[in-house]
Rosetta silent file (secondary structure, phi, psi, omega in degrees, C-alpha in Angstrom):
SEQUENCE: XXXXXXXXXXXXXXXXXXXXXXXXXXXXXXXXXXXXXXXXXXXXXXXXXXXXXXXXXXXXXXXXXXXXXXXXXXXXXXXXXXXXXXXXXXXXXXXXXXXXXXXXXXXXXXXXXXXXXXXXXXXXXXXXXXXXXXXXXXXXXXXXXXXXXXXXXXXXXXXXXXXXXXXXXXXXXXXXXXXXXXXXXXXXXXXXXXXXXXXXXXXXXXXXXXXXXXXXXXXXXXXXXXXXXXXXXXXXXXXXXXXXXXXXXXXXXXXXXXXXXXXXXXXXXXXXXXXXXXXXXXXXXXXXXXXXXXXXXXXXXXXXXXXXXXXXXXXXXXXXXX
SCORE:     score description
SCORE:     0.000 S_00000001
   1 L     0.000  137.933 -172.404   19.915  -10.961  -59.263 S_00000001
   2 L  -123.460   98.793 -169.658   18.519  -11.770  -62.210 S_00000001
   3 H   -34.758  -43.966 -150.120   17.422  -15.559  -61.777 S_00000001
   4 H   -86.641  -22.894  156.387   15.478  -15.971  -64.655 S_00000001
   5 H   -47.446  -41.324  178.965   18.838  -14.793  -67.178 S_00000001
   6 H   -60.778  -28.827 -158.995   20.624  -17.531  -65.033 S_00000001
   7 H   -94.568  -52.074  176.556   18.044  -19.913  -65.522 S_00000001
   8 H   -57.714  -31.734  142.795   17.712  -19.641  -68.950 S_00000001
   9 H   -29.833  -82.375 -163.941   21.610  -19.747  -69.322 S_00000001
  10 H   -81.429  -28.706  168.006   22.619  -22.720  -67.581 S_00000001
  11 H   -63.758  -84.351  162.567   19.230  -24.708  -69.107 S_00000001
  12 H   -13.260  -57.919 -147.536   20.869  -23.588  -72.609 S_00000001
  13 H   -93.721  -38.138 -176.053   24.544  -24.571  -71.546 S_00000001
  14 H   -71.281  -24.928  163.075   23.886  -27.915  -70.508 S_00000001
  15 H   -68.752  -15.929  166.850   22.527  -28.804  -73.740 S_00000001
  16 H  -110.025   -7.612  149.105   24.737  -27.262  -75.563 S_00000001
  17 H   -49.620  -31.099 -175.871   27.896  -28.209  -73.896 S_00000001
  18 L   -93.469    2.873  163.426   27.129  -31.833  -74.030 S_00000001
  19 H   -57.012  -65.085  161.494   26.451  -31.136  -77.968 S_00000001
  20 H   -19.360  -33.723 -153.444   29.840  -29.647  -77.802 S_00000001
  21 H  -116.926  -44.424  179.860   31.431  -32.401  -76.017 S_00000001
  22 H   -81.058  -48.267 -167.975   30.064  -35.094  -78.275 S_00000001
  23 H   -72.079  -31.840  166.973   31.450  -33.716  -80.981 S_00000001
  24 H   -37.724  -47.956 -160.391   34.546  -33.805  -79.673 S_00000001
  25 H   -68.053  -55.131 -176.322   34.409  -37.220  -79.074 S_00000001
  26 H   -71.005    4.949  174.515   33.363  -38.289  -82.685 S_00000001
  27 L   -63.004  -23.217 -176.445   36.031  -35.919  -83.745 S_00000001
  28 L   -99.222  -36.518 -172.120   38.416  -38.882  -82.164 S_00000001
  29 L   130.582   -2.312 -178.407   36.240  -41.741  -83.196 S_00000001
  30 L  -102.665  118.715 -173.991   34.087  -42.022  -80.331 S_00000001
  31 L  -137.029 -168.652 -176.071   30.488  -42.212  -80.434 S_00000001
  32 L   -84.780  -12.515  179.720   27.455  -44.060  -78.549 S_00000001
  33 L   -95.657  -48.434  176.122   27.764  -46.872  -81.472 S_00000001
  34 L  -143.820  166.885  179.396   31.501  -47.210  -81.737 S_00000001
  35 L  -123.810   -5.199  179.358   34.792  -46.221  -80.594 S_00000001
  36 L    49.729 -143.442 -157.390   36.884  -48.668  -83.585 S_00000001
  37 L   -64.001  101.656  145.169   40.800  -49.462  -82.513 S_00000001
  38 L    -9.188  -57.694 -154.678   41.442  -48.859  -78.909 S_00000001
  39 L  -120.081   50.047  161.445   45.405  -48.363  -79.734 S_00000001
  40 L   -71.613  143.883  162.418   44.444  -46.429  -82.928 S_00000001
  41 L   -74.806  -30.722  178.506   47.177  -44.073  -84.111 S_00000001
  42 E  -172.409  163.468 -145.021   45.355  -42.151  -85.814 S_00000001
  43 E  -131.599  125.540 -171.207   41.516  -40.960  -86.762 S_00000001
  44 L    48.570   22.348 -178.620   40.012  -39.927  -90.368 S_00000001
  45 L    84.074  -20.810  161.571   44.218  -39.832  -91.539 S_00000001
  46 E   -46.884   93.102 -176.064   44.575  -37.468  -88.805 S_00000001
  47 E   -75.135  110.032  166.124   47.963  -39.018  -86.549 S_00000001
  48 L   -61.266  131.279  176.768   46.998  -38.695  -82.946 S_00000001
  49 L   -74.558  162.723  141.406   49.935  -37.114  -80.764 S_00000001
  50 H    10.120  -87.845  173.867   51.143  -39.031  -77.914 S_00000001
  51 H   -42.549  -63.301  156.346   49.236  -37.402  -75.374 S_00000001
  52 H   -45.788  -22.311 -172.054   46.098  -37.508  -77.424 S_00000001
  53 H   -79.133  -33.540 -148.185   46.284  -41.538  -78.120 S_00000001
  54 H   -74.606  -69.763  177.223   46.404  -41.381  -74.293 S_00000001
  55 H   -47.675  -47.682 -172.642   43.167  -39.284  -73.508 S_00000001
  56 H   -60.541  -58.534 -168.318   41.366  -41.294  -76.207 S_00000001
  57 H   -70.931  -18.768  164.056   41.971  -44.493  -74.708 S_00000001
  58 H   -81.543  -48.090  113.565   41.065  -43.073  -71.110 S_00000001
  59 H    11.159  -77.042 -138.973   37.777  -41.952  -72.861 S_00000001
  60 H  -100.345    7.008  160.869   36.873  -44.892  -74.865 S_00000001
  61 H   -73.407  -61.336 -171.574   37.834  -46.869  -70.771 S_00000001
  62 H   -60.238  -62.837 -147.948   35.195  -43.979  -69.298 S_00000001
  63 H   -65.952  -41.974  165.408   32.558  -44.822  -72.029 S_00000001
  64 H   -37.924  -37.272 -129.187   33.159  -48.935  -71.430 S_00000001
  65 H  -116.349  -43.593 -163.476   32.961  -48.741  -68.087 S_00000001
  66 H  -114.635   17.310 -178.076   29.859  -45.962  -67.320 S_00000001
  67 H    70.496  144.548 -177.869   28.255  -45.584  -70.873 S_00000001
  68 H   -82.389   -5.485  153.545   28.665  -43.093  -73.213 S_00000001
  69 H  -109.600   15.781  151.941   26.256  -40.577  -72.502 S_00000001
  70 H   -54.934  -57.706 -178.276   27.237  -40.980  -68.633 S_00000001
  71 H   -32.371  -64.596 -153.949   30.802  -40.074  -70.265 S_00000001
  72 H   -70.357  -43.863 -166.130   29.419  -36.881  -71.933 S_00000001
  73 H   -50.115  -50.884  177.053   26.908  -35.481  -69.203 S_00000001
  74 H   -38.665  -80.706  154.632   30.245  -35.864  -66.734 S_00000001
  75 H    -6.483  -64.029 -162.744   32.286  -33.875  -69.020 S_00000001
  76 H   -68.806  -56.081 -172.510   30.108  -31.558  -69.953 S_00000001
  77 H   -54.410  -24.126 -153.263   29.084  -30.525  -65.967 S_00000001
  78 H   -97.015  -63.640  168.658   32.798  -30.503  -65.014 S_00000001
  79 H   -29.571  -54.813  176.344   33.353  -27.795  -67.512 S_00000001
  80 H   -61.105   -9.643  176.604   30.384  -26.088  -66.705 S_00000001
  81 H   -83.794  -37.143  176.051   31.762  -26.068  -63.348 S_00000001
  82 H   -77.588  -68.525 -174.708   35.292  -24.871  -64.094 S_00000001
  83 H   -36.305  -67.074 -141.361   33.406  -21.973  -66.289 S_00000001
  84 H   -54.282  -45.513 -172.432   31.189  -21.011  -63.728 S_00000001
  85 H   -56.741  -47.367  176.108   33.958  -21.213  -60.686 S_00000001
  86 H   -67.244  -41.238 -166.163   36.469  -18.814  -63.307 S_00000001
  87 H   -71.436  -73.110 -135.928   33.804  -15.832  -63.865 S_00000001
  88 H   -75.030  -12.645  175.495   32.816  -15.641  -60.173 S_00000001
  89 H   -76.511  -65.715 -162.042   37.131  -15.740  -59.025 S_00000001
  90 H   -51.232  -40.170  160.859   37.568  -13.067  -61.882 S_00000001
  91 L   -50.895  -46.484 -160.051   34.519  -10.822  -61.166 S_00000001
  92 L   -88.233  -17.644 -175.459   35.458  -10.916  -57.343 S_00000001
  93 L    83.464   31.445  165.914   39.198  -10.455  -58.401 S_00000001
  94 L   -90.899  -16.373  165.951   39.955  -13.940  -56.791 S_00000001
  95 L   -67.800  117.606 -179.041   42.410  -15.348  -59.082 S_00000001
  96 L   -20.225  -56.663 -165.405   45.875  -15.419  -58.065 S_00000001
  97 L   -75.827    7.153 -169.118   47.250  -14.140  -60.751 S_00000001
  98 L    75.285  -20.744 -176.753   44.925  -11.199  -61.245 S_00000001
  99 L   -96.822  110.666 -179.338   44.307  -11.561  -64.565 S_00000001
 100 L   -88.070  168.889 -131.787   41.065  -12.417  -65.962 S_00000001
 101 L  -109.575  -15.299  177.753   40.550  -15.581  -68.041 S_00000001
 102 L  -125.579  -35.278 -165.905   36.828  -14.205  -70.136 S_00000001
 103 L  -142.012 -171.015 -171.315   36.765  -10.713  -70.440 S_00000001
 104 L  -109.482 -173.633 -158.592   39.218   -7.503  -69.967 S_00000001
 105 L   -80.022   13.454 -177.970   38.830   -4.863  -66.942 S_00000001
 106 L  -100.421   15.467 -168.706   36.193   -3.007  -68.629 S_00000001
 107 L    72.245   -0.228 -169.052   33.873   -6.807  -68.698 S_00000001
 108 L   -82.249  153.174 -117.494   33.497   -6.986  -72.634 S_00000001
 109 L  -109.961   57.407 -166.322   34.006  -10.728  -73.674 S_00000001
 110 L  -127.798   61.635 -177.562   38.052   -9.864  -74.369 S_00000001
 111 L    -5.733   93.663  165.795   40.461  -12.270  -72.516 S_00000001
 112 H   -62.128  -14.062 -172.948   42.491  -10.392  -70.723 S_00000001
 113 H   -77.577  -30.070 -178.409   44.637  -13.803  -69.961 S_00000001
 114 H   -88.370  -12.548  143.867   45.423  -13.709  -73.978 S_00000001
 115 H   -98.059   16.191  165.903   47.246  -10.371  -74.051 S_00000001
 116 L  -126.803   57.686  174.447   49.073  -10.989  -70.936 S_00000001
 117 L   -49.769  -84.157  175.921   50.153  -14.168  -71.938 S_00000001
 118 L   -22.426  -37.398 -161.969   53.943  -13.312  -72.414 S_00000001
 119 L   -93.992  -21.925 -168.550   53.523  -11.939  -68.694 S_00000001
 120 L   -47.576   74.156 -176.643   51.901  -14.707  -67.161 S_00000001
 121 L   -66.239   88.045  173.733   53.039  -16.568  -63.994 S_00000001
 122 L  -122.179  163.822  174.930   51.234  -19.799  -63.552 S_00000001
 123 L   -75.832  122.794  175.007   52.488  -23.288  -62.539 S_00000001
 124 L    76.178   25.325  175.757   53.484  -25.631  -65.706 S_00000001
 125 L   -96.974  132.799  165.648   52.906  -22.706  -68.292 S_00000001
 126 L  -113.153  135.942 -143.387   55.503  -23.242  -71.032 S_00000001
 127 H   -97.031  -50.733  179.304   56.387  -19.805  -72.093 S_00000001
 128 H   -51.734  -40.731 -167.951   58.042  -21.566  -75.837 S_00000001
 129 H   -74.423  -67.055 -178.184   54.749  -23.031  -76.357 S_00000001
 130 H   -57.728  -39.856  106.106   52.875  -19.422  -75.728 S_00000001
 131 H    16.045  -60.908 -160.691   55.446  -17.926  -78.024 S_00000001
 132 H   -97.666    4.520  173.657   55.019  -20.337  -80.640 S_00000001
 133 L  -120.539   -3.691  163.445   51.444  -20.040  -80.957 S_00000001
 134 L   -90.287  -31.761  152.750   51.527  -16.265  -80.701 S_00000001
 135 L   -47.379  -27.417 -173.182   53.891  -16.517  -83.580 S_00000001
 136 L  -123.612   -2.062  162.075   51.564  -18.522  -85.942 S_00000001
 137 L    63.196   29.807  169.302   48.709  -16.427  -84.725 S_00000001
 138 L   -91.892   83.491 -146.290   46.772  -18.971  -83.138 S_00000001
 139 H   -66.048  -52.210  176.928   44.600  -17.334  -80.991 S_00000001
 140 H   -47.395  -61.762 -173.861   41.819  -20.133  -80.400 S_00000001
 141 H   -51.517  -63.050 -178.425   45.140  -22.752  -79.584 S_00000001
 142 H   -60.646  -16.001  165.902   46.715  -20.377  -77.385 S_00000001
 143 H   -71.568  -50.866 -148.425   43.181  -19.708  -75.273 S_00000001
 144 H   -72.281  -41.595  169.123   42.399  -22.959  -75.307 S_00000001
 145 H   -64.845  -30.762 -171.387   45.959  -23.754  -73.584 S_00000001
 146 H   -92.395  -35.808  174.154   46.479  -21.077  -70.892 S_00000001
 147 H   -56.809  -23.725  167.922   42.775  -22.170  -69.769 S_00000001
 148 H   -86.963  -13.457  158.200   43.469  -25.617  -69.179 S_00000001
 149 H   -49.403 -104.836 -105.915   46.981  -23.864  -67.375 S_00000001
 150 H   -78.482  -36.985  173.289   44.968  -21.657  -65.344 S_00000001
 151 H   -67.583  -65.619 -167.897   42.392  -24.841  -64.071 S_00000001
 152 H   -68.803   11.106 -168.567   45.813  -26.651  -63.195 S_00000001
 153 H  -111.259  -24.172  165.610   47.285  -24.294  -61.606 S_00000001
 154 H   -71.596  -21.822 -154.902   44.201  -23.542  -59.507 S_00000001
 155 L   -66.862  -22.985  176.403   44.039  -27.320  -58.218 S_00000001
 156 L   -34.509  -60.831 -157.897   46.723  -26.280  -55.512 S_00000001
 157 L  -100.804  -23.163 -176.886   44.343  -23.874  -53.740 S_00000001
 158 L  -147.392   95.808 -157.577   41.269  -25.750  -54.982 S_00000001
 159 L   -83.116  -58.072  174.742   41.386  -29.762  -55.612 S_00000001
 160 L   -35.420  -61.537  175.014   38.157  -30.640  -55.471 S_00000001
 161 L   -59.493  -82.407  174.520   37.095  -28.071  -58.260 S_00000001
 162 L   -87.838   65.728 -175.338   40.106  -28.212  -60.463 S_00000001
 163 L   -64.302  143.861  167.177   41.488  -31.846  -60.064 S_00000001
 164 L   -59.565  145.908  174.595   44.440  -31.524  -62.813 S_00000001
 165 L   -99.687  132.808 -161.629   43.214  -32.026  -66.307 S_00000001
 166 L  -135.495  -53.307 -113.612   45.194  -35.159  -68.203 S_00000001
 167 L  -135.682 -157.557 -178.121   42.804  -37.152  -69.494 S_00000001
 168 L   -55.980  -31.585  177.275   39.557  -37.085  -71.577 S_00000001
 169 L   -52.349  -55.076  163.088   38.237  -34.322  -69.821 S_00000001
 170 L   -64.144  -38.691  168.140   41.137  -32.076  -71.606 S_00000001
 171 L   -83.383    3.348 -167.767   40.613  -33.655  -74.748 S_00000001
 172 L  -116.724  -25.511  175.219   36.752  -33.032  -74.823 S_00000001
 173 L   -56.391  117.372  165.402   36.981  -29.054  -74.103 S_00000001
 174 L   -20.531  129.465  164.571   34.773  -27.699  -76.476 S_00000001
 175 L   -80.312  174.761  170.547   36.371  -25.712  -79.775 S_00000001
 176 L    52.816   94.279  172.099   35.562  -22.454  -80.730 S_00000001
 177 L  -113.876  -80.508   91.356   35.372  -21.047  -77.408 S_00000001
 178 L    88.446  -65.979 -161.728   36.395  -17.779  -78.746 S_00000001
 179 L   -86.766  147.012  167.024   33.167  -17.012  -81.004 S_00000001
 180 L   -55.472  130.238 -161.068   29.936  -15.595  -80.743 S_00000001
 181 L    84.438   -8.848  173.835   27.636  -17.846  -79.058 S_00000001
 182 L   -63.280  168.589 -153.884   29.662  -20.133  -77.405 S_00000001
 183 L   -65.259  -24.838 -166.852   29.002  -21.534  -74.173 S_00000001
 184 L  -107.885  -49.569  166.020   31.576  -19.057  -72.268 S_00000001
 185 H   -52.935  -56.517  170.512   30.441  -15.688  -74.241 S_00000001
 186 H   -60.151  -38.311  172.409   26.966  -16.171  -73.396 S_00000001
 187 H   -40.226  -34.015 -153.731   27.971  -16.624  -69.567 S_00000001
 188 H   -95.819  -45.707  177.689   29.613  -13.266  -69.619 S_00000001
 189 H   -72.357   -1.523  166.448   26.894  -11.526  -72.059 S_00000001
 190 H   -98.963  -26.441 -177.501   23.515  -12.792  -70.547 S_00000001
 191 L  -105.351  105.072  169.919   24.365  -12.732  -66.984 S_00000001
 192 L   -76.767  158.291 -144.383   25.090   -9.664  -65.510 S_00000001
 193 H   -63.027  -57.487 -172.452   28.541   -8.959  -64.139 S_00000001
 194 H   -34.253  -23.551  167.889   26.740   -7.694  -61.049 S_00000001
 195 H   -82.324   -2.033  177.490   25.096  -10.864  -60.206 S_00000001
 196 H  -112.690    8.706  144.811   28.228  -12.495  -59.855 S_00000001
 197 L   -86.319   -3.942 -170.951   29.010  -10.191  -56.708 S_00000001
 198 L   -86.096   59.896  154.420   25.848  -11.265  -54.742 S_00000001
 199 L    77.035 -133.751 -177.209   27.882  -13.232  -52.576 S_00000001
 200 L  -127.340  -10.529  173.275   28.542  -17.003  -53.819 S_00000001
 201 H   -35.961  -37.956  179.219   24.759  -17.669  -54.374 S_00000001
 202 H   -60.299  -21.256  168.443   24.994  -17.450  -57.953 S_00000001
 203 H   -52.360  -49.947 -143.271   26.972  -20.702  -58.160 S_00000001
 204 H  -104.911  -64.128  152.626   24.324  -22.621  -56.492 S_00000001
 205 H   -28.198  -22.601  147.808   21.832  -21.350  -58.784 S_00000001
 206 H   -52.818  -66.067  174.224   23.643  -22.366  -61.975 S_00000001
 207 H   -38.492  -49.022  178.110   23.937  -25.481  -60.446 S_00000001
 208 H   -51.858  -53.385 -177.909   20.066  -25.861  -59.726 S_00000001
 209 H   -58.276  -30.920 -177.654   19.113  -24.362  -63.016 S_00000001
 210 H   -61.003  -28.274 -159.278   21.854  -26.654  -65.019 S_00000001
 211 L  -127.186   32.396  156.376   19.982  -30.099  -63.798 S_00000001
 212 H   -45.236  -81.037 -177.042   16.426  -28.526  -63.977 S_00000001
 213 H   -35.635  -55.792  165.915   15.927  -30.489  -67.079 S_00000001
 214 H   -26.986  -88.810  165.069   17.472  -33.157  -65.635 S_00000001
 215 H   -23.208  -49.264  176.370   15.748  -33.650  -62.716 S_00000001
 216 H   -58.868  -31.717 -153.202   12.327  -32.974  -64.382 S_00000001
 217 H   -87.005  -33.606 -170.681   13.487  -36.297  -66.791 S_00000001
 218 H   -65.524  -62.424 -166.295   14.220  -38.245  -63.815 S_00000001
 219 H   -60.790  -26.775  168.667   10.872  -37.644  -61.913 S_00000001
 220 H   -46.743  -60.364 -158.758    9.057  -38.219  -65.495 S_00000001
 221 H   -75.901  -44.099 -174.081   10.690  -41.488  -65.811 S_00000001
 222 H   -54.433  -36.588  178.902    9.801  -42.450  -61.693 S_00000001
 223 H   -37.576  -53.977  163.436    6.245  -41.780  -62.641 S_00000001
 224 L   -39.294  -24.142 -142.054    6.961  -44.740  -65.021 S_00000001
 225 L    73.850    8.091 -179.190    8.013  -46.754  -62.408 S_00000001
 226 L   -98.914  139.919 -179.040   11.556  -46.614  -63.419 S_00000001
 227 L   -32.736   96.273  170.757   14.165  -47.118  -60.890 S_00000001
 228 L   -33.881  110.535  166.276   16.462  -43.536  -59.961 S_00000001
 229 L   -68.951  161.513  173.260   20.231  -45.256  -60.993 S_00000001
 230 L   -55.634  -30.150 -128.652   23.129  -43.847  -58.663 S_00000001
 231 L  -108.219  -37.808 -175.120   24.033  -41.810  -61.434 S_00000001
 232 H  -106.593   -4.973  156.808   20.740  -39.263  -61.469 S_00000001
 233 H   -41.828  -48.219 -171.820   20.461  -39.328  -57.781 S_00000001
 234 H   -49.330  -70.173 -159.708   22.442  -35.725  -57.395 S_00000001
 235 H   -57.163  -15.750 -179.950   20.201  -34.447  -60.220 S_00000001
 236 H   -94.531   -4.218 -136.078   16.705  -35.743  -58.229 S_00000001
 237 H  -122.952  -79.187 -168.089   18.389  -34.923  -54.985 S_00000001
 238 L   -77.530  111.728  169.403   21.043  -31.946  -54.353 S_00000001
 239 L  -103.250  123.354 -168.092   18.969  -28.681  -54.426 S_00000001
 240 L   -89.861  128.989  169.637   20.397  -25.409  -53.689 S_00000001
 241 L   -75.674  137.678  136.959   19.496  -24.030  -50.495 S_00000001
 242 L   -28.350  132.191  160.975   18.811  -20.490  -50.291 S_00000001
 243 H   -31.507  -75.533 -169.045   20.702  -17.840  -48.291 S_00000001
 244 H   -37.543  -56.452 -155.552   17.818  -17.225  -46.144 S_00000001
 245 H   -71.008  -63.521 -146.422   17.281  -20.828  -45.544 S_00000001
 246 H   -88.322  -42.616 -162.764   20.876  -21.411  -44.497 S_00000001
 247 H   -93.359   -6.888 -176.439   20.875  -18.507  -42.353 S_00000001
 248 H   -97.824  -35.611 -162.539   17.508  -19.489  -40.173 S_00000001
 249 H   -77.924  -39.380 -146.513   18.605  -23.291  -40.059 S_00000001
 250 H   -92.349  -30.265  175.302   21.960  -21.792  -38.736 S_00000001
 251 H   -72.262  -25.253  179.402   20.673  -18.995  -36.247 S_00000001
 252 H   -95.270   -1.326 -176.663   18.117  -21.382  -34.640 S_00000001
 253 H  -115.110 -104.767 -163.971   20.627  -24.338  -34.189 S_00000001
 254 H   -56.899    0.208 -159.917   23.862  -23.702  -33.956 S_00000001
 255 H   -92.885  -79.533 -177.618   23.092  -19.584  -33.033 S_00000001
 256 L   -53.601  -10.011  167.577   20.604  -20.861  -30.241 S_00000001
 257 L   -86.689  -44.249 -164.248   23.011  -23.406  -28.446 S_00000001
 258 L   -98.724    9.185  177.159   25.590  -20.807  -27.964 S_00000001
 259 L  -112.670    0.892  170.404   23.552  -17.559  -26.936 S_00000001
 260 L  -100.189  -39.222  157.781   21.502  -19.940  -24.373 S_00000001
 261 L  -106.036   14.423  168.871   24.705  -20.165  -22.918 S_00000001
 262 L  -130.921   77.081 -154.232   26.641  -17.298  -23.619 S_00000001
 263 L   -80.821  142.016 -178.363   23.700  -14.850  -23.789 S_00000001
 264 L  -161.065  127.965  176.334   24.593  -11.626  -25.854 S_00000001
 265 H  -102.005    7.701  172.915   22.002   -9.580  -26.885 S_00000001
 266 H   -75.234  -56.743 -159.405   24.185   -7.445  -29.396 S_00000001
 267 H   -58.807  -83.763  158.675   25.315  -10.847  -31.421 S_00000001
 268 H    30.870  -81.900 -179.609   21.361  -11.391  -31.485 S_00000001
 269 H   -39.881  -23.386 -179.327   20.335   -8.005  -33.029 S_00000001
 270 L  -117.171   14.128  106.586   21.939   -8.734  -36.289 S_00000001
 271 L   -13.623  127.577 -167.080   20.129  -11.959  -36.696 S_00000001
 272 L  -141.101   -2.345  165.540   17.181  -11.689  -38.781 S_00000001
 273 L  -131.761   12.197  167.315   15.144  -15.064  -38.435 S_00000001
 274 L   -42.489  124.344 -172.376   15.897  -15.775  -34.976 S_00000001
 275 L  -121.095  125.977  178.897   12.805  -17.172  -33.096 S_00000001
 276 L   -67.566  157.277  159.707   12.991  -16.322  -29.219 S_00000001
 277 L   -65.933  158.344 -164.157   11.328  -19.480  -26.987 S_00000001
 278 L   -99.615  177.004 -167.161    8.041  -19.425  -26.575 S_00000001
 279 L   -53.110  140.879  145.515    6.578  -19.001  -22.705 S_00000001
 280 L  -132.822 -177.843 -175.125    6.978  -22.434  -20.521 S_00000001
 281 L   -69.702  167.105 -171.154    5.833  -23.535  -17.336 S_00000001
 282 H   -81.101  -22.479 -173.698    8.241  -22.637  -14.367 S_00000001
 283 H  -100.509   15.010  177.847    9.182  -26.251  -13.958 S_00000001
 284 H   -92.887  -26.801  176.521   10.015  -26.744  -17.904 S_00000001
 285 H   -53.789  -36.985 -154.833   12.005  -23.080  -17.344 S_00000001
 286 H  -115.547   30.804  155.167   13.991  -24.293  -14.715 S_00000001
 287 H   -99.571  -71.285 -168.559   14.840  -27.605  -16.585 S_00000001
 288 H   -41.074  -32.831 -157.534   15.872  -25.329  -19.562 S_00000001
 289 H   -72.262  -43.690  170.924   17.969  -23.414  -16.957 S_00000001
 290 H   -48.581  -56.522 -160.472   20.051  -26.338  -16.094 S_00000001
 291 H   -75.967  -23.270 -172.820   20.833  -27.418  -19.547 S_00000001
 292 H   -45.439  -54.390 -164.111   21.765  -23.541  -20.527 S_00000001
 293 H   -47.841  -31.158 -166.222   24.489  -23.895  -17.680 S_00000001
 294 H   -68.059  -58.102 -157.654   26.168  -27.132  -19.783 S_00000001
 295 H   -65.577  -55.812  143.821   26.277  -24.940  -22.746 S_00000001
 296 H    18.761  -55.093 -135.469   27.742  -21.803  -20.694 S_00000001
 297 L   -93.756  -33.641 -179.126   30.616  -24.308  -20.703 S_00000001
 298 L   -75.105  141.639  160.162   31.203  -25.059  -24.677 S_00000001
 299 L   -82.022  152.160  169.832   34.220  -23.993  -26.887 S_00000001
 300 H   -64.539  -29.757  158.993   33.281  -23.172  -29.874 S_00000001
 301 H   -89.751   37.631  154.178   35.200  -26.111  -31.424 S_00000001
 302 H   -94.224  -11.432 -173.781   33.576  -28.731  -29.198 S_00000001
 303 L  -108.018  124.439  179.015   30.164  -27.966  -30.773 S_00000001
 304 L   -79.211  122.973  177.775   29.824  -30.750  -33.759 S_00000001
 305 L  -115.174  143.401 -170.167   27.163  -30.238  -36.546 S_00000001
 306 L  -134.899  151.719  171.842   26.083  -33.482  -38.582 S_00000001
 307 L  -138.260  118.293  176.983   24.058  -32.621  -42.073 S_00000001
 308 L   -90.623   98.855 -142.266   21.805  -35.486  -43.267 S_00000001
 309 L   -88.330  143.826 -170.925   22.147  -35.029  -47.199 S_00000001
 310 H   -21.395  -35.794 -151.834   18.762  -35.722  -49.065 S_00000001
 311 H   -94.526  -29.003  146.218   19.899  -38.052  -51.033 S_00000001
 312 H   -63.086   -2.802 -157.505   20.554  -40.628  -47.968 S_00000001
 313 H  -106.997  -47.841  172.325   17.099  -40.298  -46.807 S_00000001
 314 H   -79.346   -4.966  154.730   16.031  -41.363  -50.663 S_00000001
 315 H   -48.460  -43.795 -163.358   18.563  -44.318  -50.861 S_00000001
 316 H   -81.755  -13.216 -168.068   16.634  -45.826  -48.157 S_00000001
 317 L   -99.351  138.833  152.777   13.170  -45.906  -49.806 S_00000001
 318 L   -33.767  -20.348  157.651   12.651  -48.717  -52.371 S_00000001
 319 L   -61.702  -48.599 -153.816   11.445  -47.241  -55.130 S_00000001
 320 L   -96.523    1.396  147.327   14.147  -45.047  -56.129 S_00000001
 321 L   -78.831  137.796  178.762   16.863  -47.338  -56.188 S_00000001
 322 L   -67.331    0.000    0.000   18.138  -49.388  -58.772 S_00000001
């Protein structure tokens, strides 16, 4: 894998997505100084549709309520999230429909979702719409549409990830997707396809690498004495664990409760950080011996795992809360 393409990627993408994002917004009228008529109709002589008046005013709600560059950072990550979550289905060949949404089966950066439009079963794709924009030879419109299809259509199988898009979030996707250099070409041309088969790691690295910068601004400012807000805990906080890490925490805990009472020295053998007990005295062995038997005794769904996530342990100290 080759971290340091990823890292340089996703450090790149967050900055330029939430460029990307802001311009959308002042494309509507919304900026960090003003947002002008709530229940505007329309923006620079431009007449907002329906839909659009809608998202704007859900928008110019988010930036009242959580600030406007809370607004954009949100945005921006939720995309980058949707992005990242499409190459790694499409690579593994996990998307329902089969058809991949950035490049064609040979990987070069050639929607395959935009010539099999016409063929395309997803939930809430109107086929007159895909028609009519294949008709007027609007290639950019017509991308831009079966991708926010193909995120709602995922939310079924995956809610959390792909919550339906309505709202500002859909009115904020980034133009020119399409073009050289955008935020979605460079995923597929910097990162190689191969690195998106190493299992699901690469995800959690994007993730680290996206809020590097971040992070670094937050501990810069605590230095200061200023206060973490709720809002940059995640980014001071949520780290990506390693495989390796994940697989030692899980073979000495939950691994070691159920082979001290089911002993199997086959399951064992394919372990690779497993630490045997060390020597004890005969009357700490024959304590241990006792408790082995209660475990003997556990189903596997009676044994309960609790994970204490970082980010409670730094709520509690006084400094870093606001």
């Amino acid at each position: 894998m080759d971290k340091n393409a990823i890292k340089k990627y996703a450090t790149w993408a967050r900055r330029e997505l939430i460029s990307r994002v802001s311009q959308k917004a002042e494309f509507y009228g919304v900026t960090a100084e003003e947002y002008g008529d709530f229940h505007a109709a329309s923006i620079d002589g431009r007449v907002l549709s329906p839909t659009e008046k809608m998202q704007r005013q859900a928008l110019i709600d988010k930036v009242r309520s959580e600030g406007y560059e809370q607004a954009m950072e949100e945005v921006a990550y939720t995309w980058f999230n949707r992005f990242s979550a499409l190459r790694y289905m499409e690579v593994n060949n996990y998307l329902p429909t089969r058809v991949r949404v950035f490049t064609n089966e040979n990987g070069e950066f050639k929607p395959q979702i935009i010539d099999e439009a016409i063929h395309l079963e997803l939930d809430g794709l109107d086929m007159e719409k895909i028609y009519s924009l294949k008709e007027t030879n609007d290639t950019e419109a017509l991308y831009r549409y079966l991708l926010i299809t193909q995120c709602n259509a995922l939310s079924k199988i995956m809610p959390v990830m792909f919550q339906k898009i309505s709202d500002y979030t859909e009115l904020l996707l980034p133009d020119y997707l399409l073009r050289e250099g955008s935020v979605i070409e460079q995923m597929v041309t910097s990162i190689p396809e191969e690195d998106w088969t190493d299992q699901v790691q690469i995800i959690g690295w994007l993730y680290q690498y996206y809020n590097a910068e971040k992070k670094d601004e937050v501990f810069a400012a605590l230095k200061k004495n200023v206060k973490i807000t709720k809002e940059n805990i995640p980014a001071a906080t949520q780290l990506f664990t390693p495989d390796w890490i994940v697989r030692y925490m899980v073979e000495n805990s939950l691994g070691r409760l159920w082979v001290e009472g089911n002993p199997n020295e086959q399951l064992k053998s394919g372990w690779k950080y497993y630490l045997e007990e060390a020597e004890q005295e005969a009357d700490v062995e024959a304590q241990l011996a006792e408790i082995r038997k209660e475990y003997a005794a556990l189903k596997p769904e009676e044994i309960l795992c609790i994970e204490i996530p970082t980010q409670l342990l730094i709520q509690s100290g006084d400094r870093l809360c606001a």
